[in-house]
C-alpha positions in Angstrom: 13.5 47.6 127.2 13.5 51.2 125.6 14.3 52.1 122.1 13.1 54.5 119.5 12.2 53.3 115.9 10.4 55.3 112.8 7.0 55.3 112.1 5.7 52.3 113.5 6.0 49.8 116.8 7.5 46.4 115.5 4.8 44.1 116.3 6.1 41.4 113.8 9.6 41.5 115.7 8.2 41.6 119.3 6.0 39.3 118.6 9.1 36.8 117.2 10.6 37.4 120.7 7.3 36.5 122.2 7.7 33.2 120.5 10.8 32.7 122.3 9.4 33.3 125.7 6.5 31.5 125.3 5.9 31.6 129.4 6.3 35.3 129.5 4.3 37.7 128.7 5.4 40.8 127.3 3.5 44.5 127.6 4.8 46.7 124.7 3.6 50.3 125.5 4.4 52.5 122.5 4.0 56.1 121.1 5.1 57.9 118.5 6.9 61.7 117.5 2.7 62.4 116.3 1.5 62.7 119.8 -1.8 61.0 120.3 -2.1 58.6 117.1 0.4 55.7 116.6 -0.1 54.7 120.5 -0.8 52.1 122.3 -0.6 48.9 124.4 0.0 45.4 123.1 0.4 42.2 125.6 2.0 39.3 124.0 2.9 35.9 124.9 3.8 33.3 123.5 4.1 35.1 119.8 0.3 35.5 119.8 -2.1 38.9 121.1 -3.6 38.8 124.4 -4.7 42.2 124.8 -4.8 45.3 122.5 -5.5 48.9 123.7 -4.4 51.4 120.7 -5.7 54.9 119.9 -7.9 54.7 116.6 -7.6 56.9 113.3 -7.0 60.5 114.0 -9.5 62.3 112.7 -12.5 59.5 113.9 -11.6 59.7 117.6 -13.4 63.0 119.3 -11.9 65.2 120.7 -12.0 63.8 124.2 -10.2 60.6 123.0 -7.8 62.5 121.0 -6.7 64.4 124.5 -6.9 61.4 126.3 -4.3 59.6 123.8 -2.3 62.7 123.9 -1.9 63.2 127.4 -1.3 59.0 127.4 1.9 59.4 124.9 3.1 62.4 126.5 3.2 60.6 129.9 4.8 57.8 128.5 7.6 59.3 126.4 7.8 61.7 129.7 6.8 64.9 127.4 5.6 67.8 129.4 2.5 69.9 127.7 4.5 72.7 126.6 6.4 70.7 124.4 5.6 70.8 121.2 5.4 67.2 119.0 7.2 68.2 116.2 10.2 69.5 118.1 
């Protein structure tokens, strides 16, 4: 499942649906238009957190971290370096 949505991943929703497959568990990989903040992976199941793996505030990560999350969201939204995040 693939979808765009503003500002934020819909943990509350996902999560519902979680609750609905409570024998599945359900990875939600997620990155926003800000490349490199507002990223992340969640695994769910059964409506509850297993496993969180997000990037942290912005300006407290260093430098290495905030490539590391920004090559991570590029990859996953299948951005190539030379574009731009606010294109």
């Amino acid at each position: 499942l693939s979808f765009d949505t503003a500002w934020a991943c819909p943990l509350p929703v996902l999560k519902e649906l979680s609750k609905h497959h409570p024998d599945e568990e359900i990875t939600v990989r997620y990155a926003d238009e800000d490349l490199g903040s507002n990223c992340g992976t969640v695994r769910l199941k059964a409506g509850e957190t297993v496993s969180v793996e997000v990037a942290g505030s912005w300006d407290e990560m260093s430098e290495q971290d905030q490539q590391q999350w920004t090559a991570w969201a590029r990859d996953l939204r299948g951005w190539p370096e030379d574009v731009e995040d606010d294109e």
